[in-house]
C-alpha positions in Angstrom: 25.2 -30.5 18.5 25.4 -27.2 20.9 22.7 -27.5 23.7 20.9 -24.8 22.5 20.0 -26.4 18.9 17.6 -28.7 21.3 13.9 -28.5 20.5 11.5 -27.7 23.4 9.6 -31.6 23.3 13.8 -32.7 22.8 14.3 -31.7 25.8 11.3 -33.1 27.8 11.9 -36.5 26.0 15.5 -36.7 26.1 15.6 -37.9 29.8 18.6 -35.7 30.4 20.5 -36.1 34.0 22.5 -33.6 35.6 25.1 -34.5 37.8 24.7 -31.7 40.2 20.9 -30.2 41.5 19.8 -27.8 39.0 19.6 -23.8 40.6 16.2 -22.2 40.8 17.9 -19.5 39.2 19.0 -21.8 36.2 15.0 -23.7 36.1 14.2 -20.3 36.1 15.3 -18.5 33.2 15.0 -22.1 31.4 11.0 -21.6 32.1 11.2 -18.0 30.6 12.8 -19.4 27.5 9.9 -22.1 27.5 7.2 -19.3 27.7 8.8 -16.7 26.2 9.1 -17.0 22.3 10.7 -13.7 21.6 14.0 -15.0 23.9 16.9 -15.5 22.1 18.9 -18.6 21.5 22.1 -16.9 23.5 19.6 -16.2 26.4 19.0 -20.1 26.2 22.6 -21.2 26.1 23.3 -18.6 28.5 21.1 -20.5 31.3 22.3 -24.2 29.9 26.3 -22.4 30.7 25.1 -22.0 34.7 27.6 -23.9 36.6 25.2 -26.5 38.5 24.0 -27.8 35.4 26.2 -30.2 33.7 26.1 -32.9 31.1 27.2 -36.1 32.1 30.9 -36.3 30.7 30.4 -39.4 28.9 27.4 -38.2 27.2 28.2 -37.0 23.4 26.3 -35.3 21.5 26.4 -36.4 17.8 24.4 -35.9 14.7 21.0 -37.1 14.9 22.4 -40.4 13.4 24.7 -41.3 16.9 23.8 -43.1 19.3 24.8 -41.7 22.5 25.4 -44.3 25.1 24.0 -42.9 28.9 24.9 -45.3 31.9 22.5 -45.3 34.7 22.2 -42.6 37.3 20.6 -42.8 40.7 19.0 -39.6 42.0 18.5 -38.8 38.8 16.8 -35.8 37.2 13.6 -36.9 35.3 10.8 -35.5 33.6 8.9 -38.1 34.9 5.9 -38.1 32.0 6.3 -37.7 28.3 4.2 -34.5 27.2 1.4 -35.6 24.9 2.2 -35.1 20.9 -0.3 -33.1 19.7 -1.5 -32.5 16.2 1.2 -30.5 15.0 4.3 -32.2 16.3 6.2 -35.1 14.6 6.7 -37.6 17.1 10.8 -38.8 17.6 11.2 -42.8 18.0 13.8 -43.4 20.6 14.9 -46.8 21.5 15.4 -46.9 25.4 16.7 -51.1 25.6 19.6 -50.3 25.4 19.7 -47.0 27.3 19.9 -45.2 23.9 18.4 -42.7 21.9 18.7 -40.9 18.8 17.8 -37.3 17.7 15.2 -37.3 14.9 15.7 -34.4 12.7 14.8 -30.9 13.7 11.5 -30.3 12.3 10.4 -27.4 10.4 9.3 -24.4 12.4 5.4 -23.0 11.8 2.6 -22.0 13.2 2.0 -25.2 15.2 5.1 -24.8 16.9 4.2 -21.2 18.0 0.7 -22.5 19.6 2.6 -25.1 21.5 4.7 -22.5 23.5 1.3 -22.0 25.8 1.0 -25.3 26.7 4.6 -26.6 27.2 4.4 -23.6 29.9 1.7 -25.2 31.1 3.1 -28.6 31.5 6.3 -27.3 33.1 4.1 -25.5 35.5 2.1 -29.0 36.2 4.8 -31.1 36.3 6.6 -28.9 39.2 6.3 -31.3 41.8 7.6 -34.1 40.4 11.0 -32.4 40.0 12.8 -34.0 42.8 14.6 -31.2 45.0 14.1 -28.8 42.5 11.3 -26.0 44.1 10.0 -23.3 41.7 11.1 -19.8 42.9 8.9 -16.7 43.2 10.3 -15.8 39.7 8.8 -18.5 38.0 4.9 -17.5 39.0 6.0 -14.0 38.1 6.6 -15.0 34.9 3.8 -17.3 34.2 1.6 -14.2 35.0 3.3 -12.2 32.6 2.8 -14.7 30.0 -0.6 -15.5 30.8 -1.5 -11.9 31.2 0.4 -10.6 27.6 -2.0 -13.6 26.3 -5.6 -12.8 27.7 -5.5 -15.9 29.3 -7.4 -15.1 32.8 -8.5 -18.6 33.5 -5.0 -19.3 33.6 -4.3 -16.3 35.8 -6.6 -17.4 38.3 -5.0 -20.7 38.6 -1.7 -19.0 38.6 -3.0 -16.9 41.9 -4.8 -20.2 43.4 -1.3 -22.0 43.5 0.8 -19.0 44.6 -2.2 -18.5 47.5 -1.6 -22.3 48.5 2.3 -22.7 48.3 2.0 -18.9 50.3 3.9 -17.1 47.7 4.9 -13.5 47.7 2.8 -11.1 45.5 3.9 -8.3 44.3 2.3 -5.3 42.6 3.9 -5.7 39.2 2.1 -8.5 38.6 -1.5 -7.3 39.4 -0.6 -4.3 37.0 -0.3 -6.3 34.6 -3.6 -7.9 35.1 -5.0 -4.9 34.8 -3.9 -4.0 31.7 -4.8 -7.3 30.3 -8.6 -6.3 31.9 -8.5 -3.0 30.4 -7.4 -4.2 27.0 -10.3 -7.3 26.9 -12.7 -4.2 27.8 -13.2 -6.1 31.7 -12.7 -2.8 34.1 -15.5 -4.4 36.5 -12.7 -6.8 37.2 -10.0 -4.7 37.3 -11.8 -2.8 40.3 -13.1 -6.4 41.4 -9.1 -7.7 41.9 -7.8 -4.0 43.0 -10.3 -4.5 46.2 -9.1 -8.3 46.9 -5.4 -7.1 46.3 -4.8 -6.8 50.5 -7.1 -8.6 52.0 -7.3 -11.8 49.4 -3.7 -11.6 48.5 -1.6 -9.8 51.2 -0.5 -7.2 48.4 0.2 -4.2 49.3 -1.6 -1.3 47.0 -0.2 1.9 45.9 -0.7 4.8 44.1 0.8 2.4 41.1 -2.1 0.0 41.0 -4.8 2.8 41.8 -4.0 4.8 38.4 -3.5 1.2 36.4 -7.0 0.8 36.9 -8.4 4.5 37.3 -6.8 4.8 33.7 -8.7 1.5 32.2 -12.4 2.7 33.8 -11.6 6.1 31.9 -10.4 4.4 28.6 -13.4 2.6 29.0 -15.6 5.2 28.8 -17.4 4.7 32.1 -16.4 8.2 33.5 -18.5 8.9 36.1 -17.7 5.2 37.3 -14.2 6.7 37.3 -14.8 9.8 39.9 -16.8 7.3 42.1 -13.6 4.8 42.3 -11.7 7.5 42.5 -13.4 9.5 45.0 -13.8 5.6 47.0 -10.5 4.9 47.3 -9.1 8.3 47.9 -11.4 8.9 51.1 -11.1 5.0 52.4 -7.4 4.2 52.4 -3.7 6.0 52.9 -3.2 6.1 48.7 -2.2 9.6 48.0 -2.9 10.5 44.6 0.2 11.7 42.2 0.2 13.8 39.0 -1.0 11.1 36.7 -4.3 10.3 39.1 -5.4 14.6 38.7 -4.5 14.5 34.9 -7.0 11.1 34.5 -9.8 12.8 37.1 -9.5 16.2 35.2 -9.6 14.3 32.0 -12.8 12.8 33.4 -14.7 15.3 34.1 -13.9 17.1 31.0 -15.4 14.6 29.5 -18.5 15.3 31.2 -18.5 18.3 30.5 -17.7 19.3 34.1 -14.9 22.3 33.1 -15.3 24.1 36.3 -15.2 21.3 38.7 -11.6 20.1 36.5 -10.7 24.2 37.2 -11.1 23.3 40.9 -9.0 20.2 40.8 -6.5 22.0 38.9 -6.3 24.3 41.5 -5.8 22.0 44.2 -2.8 20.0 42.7 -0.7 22.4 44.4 -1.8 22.2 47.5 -1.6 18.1 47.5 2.1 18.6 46.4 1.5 18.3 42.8 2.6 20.3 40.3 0.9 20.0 37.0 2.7 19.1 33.6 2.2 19.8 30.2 -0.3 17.1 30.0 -2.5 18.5 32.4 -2.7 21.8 30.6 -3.5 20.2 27.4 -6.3 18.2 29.2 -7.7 21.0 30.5 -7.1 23.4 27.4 -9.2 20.8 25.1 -12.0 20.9 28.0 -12.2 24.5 27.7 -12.2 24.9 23.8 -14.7 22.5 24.0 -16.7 24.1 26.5 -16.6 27.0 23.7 -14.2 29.2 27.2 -11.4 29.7 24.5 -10.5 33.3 25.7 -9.6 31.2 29.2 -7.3 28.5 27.6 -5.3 31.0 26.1 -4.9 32.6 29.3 -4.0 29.2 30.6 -1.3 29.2 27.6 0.4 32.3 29.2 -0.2 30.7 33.0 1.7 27.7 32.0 4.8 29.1 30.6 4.9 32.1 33.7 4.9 28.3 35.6 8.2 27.2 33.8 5.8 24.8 31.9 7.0 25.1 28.8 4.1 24.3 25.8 4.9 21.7 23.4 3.0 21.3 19.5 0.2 19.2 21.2 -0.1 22.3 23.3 -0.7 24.7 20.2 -2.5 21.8 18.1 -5.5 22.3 21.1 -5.7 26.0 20.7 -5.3 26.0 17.2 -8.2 23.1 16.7 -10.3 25.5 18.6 -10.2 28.8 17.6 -10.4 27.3 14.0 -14.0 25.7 14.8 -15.1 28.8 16.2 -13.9 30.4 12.8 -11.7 32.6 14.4 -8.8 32.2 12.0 -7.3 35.1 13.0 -6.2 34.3 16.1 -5.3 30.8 14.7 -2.6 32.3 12.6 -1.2 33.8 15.1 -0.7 31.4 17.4 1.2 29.8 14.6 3.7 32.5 14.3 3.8 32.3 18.0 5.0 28.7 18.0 7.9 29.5 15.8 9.3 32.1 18.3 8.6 29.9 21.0 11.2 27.3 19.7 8.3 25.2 18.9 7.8 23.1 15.7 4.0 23.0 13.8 3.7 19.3 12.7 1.5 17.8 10.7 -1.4 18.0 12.8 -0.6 21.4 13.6 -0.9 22.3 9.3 -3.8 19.7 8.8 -6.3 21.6 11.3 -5.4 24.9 9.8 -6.0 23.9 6.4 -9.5 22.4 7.7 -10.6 25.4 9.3 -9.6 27.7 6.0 -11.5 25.3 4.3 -14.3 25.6 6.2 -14.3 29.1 6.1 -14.3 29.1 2.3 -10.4 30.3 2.3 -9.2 27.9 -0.4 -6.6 29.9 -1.6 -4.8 30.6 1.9 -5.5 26.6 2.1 -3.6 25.9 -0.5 -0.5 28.5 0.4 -0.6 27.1 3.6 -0.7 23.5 2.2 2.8 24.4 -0.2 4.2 25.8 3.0 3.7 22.5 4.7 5.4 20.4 2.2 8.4 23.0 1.9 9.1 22.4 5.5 9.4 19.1 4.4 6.2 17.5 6.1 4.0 15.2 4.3 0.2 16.0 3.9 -2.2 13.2 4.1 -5.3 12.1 2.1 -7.5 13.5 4.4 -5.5 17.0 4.0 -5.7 16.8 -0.1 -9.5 15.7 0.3 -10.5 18.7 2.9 -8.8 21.2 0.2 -10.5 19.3 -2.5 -14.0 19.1 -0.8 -13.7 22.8 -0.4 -13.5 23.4 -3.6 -16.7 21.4 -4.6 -18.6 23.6 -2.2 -17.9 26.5 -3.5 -18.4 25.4 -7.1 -15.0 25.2 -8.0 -14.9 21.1 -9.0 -12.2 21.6 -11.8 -9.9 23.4 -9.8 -10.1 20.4 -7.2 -9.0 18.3 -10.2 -6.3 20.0 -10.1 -5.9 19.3 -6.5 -6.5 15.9 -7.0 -3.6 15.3 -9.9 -1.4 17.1 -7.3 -2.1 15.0 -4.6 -1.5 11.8 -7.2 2.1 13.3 -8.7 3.0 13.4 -4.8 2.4 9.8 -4.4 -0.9 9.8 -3.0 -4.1 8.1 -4.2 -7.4 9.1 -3.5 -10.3 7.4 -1.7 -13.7 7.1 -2.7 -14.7 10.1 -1.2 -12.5 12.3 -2.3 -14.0 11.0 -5.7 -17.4 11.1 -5.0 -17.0 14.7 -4.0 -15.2 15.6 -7.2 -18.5 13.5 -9.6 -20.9 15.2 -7.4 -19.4 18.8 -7.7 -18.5 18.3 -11.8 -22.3 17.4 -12.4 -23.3 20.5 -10.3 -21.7 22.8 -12.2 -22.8 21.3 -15.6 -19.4 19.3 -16.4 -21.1 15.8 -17.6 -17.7 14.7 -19.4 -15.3 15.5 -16.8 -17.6 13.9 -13.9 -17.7 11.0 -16.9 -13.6 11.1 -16.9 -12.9 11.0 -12.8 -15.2 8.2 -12.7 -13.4 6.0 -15.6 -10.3 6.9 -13.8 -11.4 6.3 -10.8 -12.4 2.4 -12.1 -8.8 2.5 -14.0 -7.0 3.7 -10.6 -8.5 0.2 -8.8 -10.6 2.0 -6.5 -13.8 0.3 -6.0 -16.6 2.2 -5.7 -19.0 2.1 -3.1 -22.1 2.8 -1.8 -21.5 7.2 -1.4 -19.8 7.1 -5.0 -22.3 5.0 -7.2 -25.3 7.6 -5.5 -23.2 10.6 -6.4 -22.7 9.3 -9.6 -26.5 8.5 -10.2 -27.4 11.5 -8.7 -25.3 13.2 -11.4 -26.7 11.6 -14.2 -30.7 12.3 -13.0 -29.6 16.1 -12.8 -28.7 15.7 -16.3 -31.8 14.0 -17.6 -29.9 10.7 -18.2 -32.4 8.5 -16.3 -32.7 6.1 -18.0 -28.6 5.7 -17.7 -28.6 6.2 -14.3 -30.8 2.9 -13.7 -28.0 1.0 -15.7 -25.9 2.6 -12.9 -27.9 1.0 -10.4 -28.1 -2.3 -12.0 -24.3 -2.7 -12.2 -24.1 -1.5 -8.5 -26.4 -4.0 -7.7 -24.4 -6.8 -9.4 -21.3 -5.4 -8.3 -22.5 -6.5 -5.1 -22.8 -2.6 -3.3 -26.2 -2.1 -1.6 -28.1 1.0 -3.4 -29.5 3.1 0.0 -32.5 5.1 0.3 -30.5 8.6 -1.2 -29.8 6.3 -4.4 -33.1 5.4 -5.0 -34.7 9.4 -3.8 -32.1 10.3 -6.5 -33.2 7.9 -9.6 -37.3 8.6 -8.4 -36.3 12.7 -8.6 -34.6 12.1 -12.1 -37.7 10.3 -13.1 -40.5 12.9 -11.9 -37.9 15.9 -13.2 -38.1 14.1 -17.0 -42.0 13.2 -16.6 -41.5 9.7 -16.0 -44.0 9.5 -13.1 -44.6 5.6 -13.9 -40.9 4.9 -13.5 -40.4 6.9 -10.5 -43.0 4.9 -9.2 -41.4 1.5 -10.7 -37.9 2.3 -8.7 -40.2 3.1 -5.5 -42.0 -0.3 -5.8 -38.5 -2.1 -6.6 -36.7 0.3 -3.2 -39.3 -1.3 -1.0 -39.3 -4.9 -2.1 -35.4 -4.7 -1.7 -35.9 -4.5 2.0 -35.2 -0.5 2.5 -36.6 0.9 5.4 -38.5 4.3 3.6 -37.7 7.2 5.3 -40.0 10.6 5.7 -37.4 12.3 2.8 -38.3 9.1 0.7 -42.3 9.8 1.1 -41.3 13.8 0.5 -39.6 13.1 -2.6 -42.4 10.8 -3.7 -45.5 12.8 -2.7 -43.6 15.9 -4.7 -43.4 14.5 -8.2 -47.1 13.2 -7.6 -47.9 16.6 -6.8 -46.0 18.0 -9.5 -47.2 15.7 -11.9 -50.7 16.3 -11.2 -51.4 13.0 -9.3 -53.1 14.3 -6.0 -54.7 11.2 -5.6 -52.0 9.0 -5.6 -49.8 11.5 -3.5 -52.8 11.3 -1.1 -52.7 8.0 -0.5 -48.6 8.1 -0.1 -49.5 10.8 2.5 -52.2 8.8 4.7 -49.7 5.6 4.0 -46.7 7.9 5.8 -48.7 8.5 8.8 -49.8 5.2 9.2 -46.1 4.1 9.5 -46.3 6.4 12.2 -43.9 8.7 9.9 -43.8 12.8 10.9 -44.0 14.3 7.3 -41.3 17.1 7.1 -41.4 20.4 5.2 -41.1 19.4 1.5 -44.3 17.1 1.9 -46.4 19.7 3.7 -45.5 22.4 1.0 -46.4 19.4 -1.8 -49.4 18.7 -0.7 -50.7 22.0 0.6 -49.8 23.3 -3.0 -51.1 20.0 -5.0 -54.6 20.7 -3.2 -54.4 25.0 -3.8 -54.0 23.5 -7.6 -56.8 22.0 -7.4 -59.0 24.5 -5.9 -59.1 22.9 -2.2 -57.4 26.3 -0.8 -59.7 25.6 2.7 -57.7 21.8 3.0 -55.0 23.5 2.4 -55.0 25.9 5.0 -56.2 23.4 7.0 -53.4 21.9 6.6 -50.7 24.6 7.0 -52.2 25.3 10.4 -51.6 21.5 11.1 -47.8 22.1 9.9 -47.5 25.2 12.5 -48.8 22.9 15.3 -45.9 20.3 14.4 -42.3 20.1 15.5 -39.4 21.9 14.5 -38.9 20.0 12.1 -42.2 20.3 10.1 -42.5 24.0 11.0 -43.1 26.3 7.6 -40.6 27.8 5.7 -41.0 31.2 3.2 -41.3 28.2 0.6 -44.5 27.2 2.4 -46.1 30.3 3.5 -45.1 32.3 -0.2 -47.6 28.9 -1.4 -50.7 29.8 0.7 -50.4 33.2 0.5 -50.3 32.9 -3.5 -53.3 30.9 -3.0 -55.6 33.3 -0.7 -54.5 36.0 -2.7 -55.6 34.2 -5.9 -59.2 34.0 -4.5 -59.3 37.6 -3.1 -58.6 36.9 0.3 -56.2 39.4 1.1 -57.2 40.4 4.4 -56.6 36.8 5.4 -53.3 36.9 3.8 -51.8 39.6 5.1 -52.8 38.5 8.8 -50.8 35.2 7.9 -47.7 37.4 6.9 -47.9 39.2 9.9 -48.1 35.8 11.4 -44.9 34.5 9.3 -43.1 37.6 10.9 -43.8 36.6 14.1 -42.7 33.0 13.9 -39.7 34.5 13.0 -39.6 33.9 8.7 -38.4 37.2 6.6 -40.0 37.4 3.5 -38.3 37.3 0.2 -38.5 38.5 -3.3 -41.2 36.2 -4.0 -43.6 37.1 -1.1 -43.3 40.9 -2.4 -44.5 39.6 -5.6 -47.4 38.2 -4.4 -48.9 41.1 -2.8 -47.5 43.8 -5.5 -49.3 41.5 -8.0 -52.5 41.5 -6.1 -52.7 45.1 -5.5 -52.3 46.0 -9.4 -56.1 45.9 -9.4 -56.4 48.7 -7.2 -56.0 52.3 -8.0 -52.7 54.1 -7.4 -51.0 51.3 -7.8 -47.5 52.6 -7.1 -48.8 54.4 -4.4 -50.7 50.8 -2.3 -47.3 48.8 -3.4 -45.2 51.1 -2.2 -47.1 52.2 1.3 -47.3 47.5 1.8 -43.5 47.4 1.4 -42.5 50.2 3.6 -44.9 49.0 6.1 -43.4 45.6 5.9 -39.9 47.2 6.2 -40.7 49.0 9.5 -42.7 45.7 10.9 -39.0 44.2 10.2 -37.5 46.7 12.3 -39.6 46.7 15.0 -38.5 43.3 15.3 -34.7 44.0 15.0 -34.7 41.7 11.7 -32.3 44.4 10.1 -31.3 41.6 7.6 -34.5 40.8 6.4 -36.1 44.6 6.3 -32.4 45.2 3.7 -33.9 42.5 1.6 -37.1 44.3 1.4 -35.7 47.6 0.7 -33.5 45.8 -2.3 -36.7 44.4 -3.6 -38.1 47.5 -3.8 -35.6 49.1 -5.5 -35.6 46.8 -8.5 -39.1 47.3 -8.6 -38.3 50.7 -8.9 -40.1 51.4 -5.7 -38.7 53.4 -3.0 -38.9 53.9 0.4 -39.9 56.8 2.8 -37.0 59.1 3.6 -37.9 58.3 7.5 -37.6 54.5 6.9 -34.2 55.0 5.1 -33.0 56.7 7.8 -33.8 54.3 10.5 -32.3 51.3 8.4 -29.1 53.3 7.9 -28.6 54.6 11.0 -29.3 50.7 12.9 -27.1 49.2 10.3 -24.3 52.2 11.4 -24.6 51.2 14.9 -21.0 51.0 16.4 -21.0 47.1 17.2 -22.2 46.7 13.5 -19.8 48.7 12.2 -17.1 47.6 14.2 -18.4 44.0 12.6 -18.3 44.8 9.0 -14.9 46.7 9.6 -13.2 43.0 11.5 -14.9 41.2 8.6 -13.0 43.3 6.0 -9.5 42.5 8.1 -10.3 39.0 8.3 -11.0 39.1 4.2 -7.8 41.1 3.3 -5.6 39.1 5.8 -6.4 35.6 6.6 
C-alpha cells in the first residue's frame, strides 16, 4: 500500500517511527497537505520521498488484512496522543500486545471528512511540542494563517499571532495581507485599520505601501469613503509610505464617489509630480466621475488626453462614455464614439451594445434598437435577457405590445427565456392597447413556460382585467394569488378597488378596501386617493369625507388626485366656498400636493358656473403665475361662459389673445402655441401683432438651431 493511500487519522494512529529526524522542510509541506484539501496526492508522496524520512526496513506494508510486525525503537517518533474520533469518523481497532496493527478499510470520503481538515490542522498545531526534536519552521505559522484566513477563522488567527509573538517568530507582510482580505470580505474594515496600526509596533512587521492599499481598498469596498480619505490622508502624513498608482486610483475613486470631481481632478494632476503615471484605470475612474457629474464634454477631452499620453483606451474606456452620453440622450455622439472604437483597434462588447440599445430605447428609437441588436449578434455576441427585455419594454411604452411579442418569440428561438418582468410588461401593454386575448395568451404561456408569477405579474394581470370591466374575474385572480402563496400589494388591491368604482360597484370597491386593511397592508396616500375618487365619483361625499379626515389622522399628506376629488365632489354638491377653501389649502401644501390644470380647470368650472368670473379669471392669472399653462379645457370654460354676452366672437376672441400674450410675457412660448391651436379649431383667430410675436420668438436662432439638430437626430440616429 503506497504511503500516500494513508488516511489523515492513519497516520496519527499508526505510531509510525522514522529512523532518521524528520526535516522541518519535510513536517512542513506534510502540515500543508494536512490543511490544505486542494493538495494533491503527488504533492503528498512527494514530501513522504524526502530523504530523512524513512520507513523502518522491516516494516511492510500489506493489505489491510496483514499484520505488520514493528520491533521496538528507542528515540522514537510518536504522536504522543490519539486524536479524538469525532462523529463522522469510523474508528480503526488496532491490537498493540503484540506490537501489531492492522489497517481497517479506507472509509468512504464525504462531507465529514472535509470538516475534519480544520481541526486535524489544529491538532498538529497543538501537538507541536511534543514532537521530540522536531521544531515547527516559520513556514508552518505562514501556512496556518493562510488557512485560517481563506476560512474566516479570526479566533484562530489571533491564536496563530499569540504563539508566533511568544516563540518570537518572524512576521511577514503576506500574511497580514491576507488578513485583510479575510476582514474586508467578513465586512470588518475597523479591524483591518485596527491590525494595520499594531503591524510595527505589536508585531515588528514592517508596513509598506502593500499593506496600506490592502486595506485602503477594503474601507472603499466598504463603502465608508470618507473613512477612506481620512486613513488615507493619516497614514500618508505620519509615516515614510509613499503612495503608488493603485493608492491615487482608490483615493480618486473615493472622492468620486462623493461627488468630489474637482478635488479627484486635483489628485489626478499630482500623480505626476509624485512619480506616478496614471493608467487606464485611472482614466476610467475619473471619466465615470465626470459623466456622472453631468462634465461629459470634459471626459471626452480626457479621452483624447489619454491617448496623446500613450494611454491607450480599452472597451471599458468607451463603455463609460458611451453610458453617459446615452443618459444624457445624446445619441449622437454615442454613435460615434462607436465608430471611433473600431478605428481605434478597439472591440465593442457586450456591454458596449447593451447600453446603446438602452439608451435608443429610452429615447423611443426602437427601430435603430433593434438594427443595432441584429448587428450585435452578427458579430457573434450574445444578447442577454435584460437586452431582449429593454427592447421589449420599449415597445410597450410606446403602444407597440404585439410587436414586443415578436421580440419576445425572438429572444425564445435564440435560446433565451423570459422573466417575469419581461412578461408583466408584455400583459400590461396588450391590455392597454385593447388586446384582452393576446394579454390572455402570454399569460397561459407564461404558466406553460414554468415561470412563476409573482407579485408585479399577478397586479399587471389584474390591473388588465379591471381596465376591461372584468372585475369580478380579476378578484378570482387575486384569490388564486393569494393561495398561490404571492402577497397581493397595495397597487393590486388600488387596481381591483379602481375596476370596481369604474363598473359602479362602489360596495365591492369598498369590500376589497376592508379585506386590503385586515390583511395587514400599510394604506398609502394613493390608496386613500383612489378611494376618496370613486366615492366622489359615485356620489358618496359623505363617506369620502370621512376617508379624507381618516387620512389626516394617520398623519397622511393627501396628494393631487384627492384634493381634485374632493374639491369637485363638494363643487357637485353646491359647497363651491369649501371648495375653494380647500384649493387655497392645496396651494399652501408641498410640492407634491400643489394643483395641477386638472385641479384649477375644476374650480374655475365651478366659479364660472355661479357667475363668478371676476374671481375666476384672477385665479387663472394666478395658475399662470405658479407656473400651470392652460389647456384646451380651461379655454372651454371661459368661451362657454362668455356666450352669454354680446359679441360673442368678439369677448372669446379678445380672452384668448390676451391669454396668449400673458404667456409670452412669461416666455411660456409652449403653452401660448397651445392657446393659439385652440383657437384655431374654434375657428377663432388671433391678432396679426400676436402672430407675429409668437413667430418671430419661436424663429429665434437657438430655437431654430434646436428644431433643425432635432430633425438630424430623427433622420440619423
Amino acid at each position: 500500500m503506497p504511503f500516500n493511500t494513508f488516511t489523515t487519522k492513519q497516520f496519527i494512529s499508526s505510531n509510525l517511527i522514522p529512523c532518521k529526524s524528520v526535516s522541518n522542510f519535510t513536517i512542513y509541506h506534510f502540515f500543508s497537505a494536512l490543511s490544505n484539501p486542494s493538495h494533491t496526492d503527488h504533492e503528498i508522496e512527494a514530501a513522504s520521498s524526502d530523504s530523512s524520512f524513512e520507513v523502518a526496513p522491516n516494516l511492510k506494508l500489506a493489505s489491510p488484512e496483514t499484520e505488520i510486525k514493528m520491533p521496538p525503537f528507542d528515540n522514537s517518533f510518536n504522536f504522543s496522543s490519539k486524536p479524538k474520533l469525532g462523529s463522522c469518523e469510523t474508528e480503526t481497532k488496532m491490537r498493540t500486545s503484540d506490537n501489531s496493527f492492522k489497517f481497517a478499510p479506507k472509509p468512504k470520503l464525504g462531507s465529514c471528512e472535509t470538516e475534519m481538515e480544520i481541526p486535524i490542522s489544529d491538532k498538529l498545531f497543538k501537538e507541536a511540542p511534543k514532537l521530540g526534536s522536531f521544531k515547527m519552521g516559520d513556514s508552518t505559522f505562514y501556512s496556518l494563517v493562510e488557512k485560517y484566513a481563506s476560512s474566516g477563522d479570526f479566533r484562530s488567527l489571533e491564536m496563530v499571532f499569540d504563539r508566533m509573538k511568544r516563540e518570537k517568530r518572524v512576521f511577514i507582510e503576506k500574511s497580514f495581507i491576507l488578513v485583510f482580505r479575510a476582514y474586508g470580505k467578513a465586512r470588518f474594515p475597523e479591524k483591518a485599520v485596527e491590525l494595520f496600526d499594531r503591524m510595527v509596533d505589536e508585531f515588528q512587521c514592517k508596513r509598506t505601501v502593500k499593506s496600506f492599499n490592502s486595506v485602503l481598498n477594503v474601507i472603499v469596498q466598504a463603502g465608508l469613503y470618507r473613512r477612506a480619505l481620512d486613513f488615507y490622508a493619516r497614514v500618508v502624513n505620519n509615516s515614510n509610505i509613499m503612495p503608488n498608482g493603485l493608492s491615487f486610483n482608490l483615493v480618486i475613486k473615493t472622492m468620486c464617489k462623493l461627488r468630489m470631481v474637482d478635488r479627484a481632478l486635483e489628485v489626478f494632476r499630482e500623480m505626476t509630480s509624485r512619480k506616478c503615471e496614471p493608467d487606464v484605470y485611472t482614466y476610467c475612474i475619473l471619466m465615470d466621475g465626470l459623466c456622472k457629474d453631468d462634465r461629459i464634454d470634459e471626459a471626452v477631452i480626457l479621452l483624447d488626453e489619454m491617448q496623446i499620453e500613450g494611454c491607450f483606451p480599452v472597451p471599458v474606456t468607451f463603455n463609460v462614455l458611451i453610458n453617459g452620453l446615452c443618459k444624457k440622450g445624446d445619441l449622437a455622439r454615442a454613435a460615434k464614439l462607436l465608430d471611433n472604437m473600431f478605428l481605434k483597434g478597439c472591440v465593442p462588447n457586450e456591454v458596449t451594445y447593451n447600453t446603446l440599445i438602452h439608451g435608443l430605447c429610452l429615447k423611443g428609437k426602437l427601430e435603430k434598437a433593434v438594427s443595432l441588436l441584429d448587428r450585435m449578434v452578427s458579430n457573434k455576441y450574445v444578447p442577454t435577457d435584460v437586452t431582449y427585455g429593454t427592447i421589449i419594454n420599449g415597445f410597450v411604452k410606446q403602444g407597440r405590445a404585439s410587436e414586443g411579442v415578436q421580440i419576445l418569440l425572438a429572444m425564445q428561438e435564440k435560446g433565451h427565456l423570459a422573466n417575469e418582468y419581461v412578461y408583466s410588461a408584455l400583459v400590461s401593454g396588450l391590455f392597454k392597447e385593447g388586446k384582452p386575448e393576446e394579454a390572455l395568451k402570454i399569460w397561459t404561456e407564461m404558466i406553460e413556460k414554468g415561470v412563476k408569477p409573482n407579485t408585479v405579474v399577478y397586479s399587471a394581470f389584474i390591473d388588465g382585467l379591471c381596465q376591461e370591466g372584468r372585475s369580478d374575474e380579476a378578484k378570482e385572480i387575486l384569490s388564486e394569488m393569494i393561495k398561490m402563496g404571492c402577497t397581493p400589494n397595495a397597487y393590486t388591491y388600488c387596481s381591483l378597488m379602481k375596476g370596481y368604482f369604474k363598473t359602479g360597484d362602489s360596495n365591492k370597491a369598498i369590500f376589497v378596501w376592508k379585506e386590503m386593511a385586515t390583511s395587514g397592508i400599510t394604506c398609502n396616500e394613493i390608496c386613500y386617493s383612489v378611494l376618496i375618487h370613486g366615492l366622489c365619483q359615485d356620489g358618496k361625499l359623505k363617506e369620502a369625507m370621512m376617508m379624507w379626515k381618516q387620512m389626516l389622522g394617520k398623519g397622511l399628506v393627501p396628494d393631487a388626485v384627492a384634493y381634485s376629488s374632493m374639491i369637485h365632489g363638494l363643487c357637485n354638491v353646491g359647497s363651491v366656498d369649501q371648495g375653494l377653501r380647500l384649493f387655497n389649502e392645496m396651494l399652501c401644501r408641498g410640492s407634491d400636493s400643489q394643483p395641477d390644470v386638472i385641479a384649477y380647470n375644476i374650480i374655475l368650472n365651478a366659479l364660472c358656473k355661479v357667475d363668478r368670473v371676476s374671481l375666476a379669471i384672477d385665479l387663472l392669472n394666478s395658475m399662470l403665475d405658479q407656473g400651470c399653462d392652460p389647456d384646451a379645457v380651461t379655454c372651454n370654460i371661459f368661451l362657454k361662459t362668455l356666450k352669454e354676452k354680446e359679441n360673442v366672437s368678439r369677448d372669446g376672441e379678445d380672452f384668448l389673445d390676451k391669454l396668449v400674450l400673458q404667456l409670452y410675457r412669461r416666455q411660456r412660448i409652449v403653452g401660448a402655441s397651445r392657446i393659439i391651436e385652440v383657437m384655431l379649431q374654434k375657428f377663432v383667430y388671433p391678432k396679426s401683432s400676436t402672430w407675429e410675436m409668437i413667430i418671430r420668438e419661436l424663429c429665434k436662432p437657438k430655437k431654430v438651431q434646436g428644431a433643425i439638430n432635432k430633425c438630424w437626430s430623427d433622420l440619423f440616429i
